[in-house]
C-alpha positions, -999 to +999 in steps of 0.1 A: -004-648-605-014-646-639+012-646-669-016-652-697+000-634-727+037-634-715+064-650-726+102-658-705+133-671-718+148-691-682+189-699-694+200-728-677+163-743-675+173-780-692+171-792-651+173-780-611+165-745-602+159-732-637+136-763-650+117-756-614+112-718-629+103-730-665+075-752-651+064-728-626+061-698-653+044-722-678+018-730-652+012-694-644+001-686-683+036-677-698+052-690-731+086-700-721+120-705-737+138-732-725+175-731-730+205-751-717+241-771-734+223-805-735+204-810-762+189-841-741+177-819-711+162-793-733+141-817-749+132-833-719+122-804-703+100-792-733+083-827-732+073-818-695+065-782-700+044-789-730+030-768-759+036-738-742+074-747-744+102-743-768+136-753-768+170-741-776+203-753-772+233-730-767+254-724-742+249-690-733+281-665-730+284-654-765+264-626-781+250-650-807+240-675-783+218-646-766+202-635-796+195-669-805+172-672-772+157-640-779+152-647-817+132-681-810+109-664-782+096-639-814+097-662-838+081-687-822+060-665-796+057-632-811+077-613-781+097-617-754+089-598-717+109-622-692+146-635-690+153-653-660+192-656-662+197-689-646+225-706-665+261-718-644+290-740-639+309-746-606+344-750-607+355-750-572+387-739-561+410-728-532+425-698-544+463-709-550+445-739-570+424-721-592+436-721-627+424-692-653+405-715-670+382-724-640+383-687-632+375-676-671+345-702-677+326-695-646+324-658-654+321-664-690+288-686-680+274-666-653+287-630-655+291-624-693+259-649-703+241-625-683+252-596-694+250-604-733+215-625-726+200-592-706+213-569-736+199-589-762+161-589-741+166-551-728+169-543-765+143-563-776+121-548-750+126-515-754+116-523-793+088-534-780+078-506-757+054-521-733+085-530-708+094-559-696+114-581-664+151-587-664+152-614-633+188-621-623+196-653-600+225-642-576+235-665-550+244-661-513+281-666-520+276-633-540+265-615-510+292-636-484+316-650-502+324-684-500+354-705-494+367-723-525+345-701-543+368-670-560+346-676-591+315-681-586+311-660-555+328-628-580+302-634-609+272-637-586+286-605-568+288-589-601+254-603-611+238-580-585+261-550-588+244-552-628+211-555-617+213-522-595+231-506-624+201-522-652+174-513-628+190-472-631+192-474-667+157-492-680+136-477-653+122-448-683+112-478-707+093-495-681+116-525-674+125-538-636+157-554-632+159-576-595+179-604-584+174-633-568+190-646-542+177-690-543+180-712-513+173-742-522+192-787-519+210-790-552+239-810-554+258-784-542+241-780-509+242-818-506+278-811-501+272-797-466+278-820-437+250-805-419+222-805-450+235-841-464+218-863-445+191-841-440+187-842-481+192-875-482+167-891-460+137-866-476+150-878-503+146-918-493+113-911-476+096-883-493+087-866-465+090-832-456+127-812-444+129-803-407+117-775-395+149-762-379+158-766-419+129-744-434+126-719-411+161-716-394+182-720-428+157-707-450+169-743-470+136-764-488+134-776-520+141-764-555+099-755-559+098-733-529+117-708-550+097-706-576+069-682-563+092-653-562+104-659-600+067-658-613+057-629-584+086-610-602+074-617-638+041-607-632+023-574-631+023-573-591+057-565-593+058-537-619+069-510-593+096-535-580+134-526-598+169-527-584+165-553-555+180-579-545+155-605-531+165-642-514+142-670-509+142-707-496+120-729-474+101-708-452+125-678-455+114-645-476+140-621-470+150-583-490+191-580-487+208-546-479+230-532-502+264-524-499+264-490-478+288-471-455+283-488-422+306-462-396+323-431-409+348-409-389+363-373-402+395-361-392+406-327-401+436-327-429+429-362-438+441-400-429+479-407-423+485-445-419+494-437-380+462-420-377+440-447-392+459-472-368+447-452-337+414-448-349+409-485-360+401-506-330+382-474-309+361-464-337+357-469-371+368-504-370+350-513-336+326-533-356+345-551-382+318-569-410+311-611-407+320-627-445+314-660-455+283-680-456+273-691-416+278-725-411+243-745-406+234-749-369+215-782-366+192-780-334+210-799-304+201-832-294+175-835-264+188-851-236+177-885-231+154-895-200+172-915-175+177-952-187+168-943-223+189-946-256+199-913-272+181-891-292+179-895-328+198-860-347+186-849-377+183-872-410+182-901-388+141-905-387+109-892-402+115-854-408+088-832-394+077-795-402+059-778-428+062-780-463+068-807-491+086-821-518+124-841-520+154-824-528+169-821-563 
């Protein structure tokens, strides 16, 4: 893909998944914006990108902080026709230990830094009049939910419920709003039994993740989502608005939106006793899965006769496609 002439503002892009779609923009022709709260990693990651780099250091949130990203893409590029809305926090919580101020900052970061960055581009854009790409980074908690994860699984929820909402509302000035959905070891997947040894040992070896870890969990490193970032920015995906798209490893995959999944009528309306009957024979027959599925690690072959058990996963040379160590 080519982004010659382009230029993106990625939040969050000082390290991990949003340095990996700084670099991967900036290699496909764009001018990019690098942004994130440490003033270190944003000059780091400038120093890697190169010329075709600037930085700024804000934590996004704020309305000033937004314009601020969008200011220094004009000034310093001429225009702006790519956010990638990257920037979070974790704080991680059980629900009757989550205070309001772990609650508050993670949807101030994710949920309102992405609404006030994508107003700030949508109205640049629109100035503009030549379009433009809002790309949204979700998560799969935002699809799932996931335990301990009250505030980050709401914003990332919200995330996408804005991007199907952006995508109605932009479509007449020629700007596609998507989300993405990233699979991909960061410290917070190193946090799963089943991925941290795994991790680890690609990690200590450089070699490649398992297959069963690719292809089955859809789990590689933070460069494998990249592709779908810069296939989004480009002009490819110019009839592409309102989805919600995930990615990771081997694993290309277009969620379903929210939709009625069984429906039943009943003639003067539900009383509690009816919807009690109904429940278990009909409309609730089917109740929905939540939370993200555990990872399911391949089982161990069973040992010839006299021999020494198999070696599980992490504990040897990883095999499978693909390349690269986890970050």
């Amino acid at each position: 893909m080519n982004l010659t002439g382009k230029v993106a503002i990625v939040t969050g892009s000082g390290r991990g998944l949003g340095l990996a779609y700084a670099r991967a923009l900036a290699d496909a022709g764009a001018k990019v914006v690098v942004n994130d709260v440490d003033e270190q990693a944003v000059t780091a990651a400038v120093a890697t990108i190169g010329a075709a780099a600037t930085g700024v250091t804000a934590a996004v949130g704020d309305s000033a902080s937004a314009q601020q990203l969008v200011d220094a893409a004009v000034e310093t590029f001429g225009r702006l026709d790519v956010l990638v809305t990257n920037a979070g926090i974790l704080r991680d919580r059980v629900l009757w230990k989550m205070s309001d101020d772990d609650f508050d900052d993670v949807l101030r970061v994710h949920l309102r830094g992405t609404f006030t960055c994508a107003r700030a581009a949508a109205v640049r854009m629109r100035e503009q009049g030549t379009g433009g790409r809002l790309i949204l980074i979700s998560s799969p908690a935002g699809q799932r939910g996931n335990f301990g994860q009250t505030n980050y699984a709401a914003a990332k929820a919200g995330i996408a419920a804005m991007g199907r909402t952006w995508a109605m509302e932009l479509a007449r000035d020629g700007i596609t709003v998507n989300t993405v959905v990233p699979v991909a070891a960061t410290a917070m997947t190193r946090t799963i039994p089943a991925f941290a040894p795994v991790i680890d040992e690609a990690e200590r070896t450089g070699q490649p993740y398992p297959a069963w870890v690719r292809h089955d969990e859809g789990l590689g490193t933070v460069d494998d989502v990249t592709g779908l970032v810069v296939f989004l920015a480009s002009d490819a995906a110019k009839d592409i608005t309102g989805q919600a798209v995930g990615v990771g490893g081997d694993k290309l995959a277009l969620w379903a939106h929210p939709a009625e999944k069984t429906v039943a009528y009943r003639d003067g309306g539900w009383s509690a006793a009816a919807i009690a009957e109904s429940w278990a024979g009909d409309i609730g027959s089917e109740p929905e899965t939540y939370g993200i599925p555990a990872p399911r690690p391949p089982a161990p072959a069973t040992p010839p006769a006299g021999a020494g058990p198999a070696p599980g996963p992490g504990s040897g040379p990883a095999v499978g496609p693909g390349a690269g160590t986890a970050v």
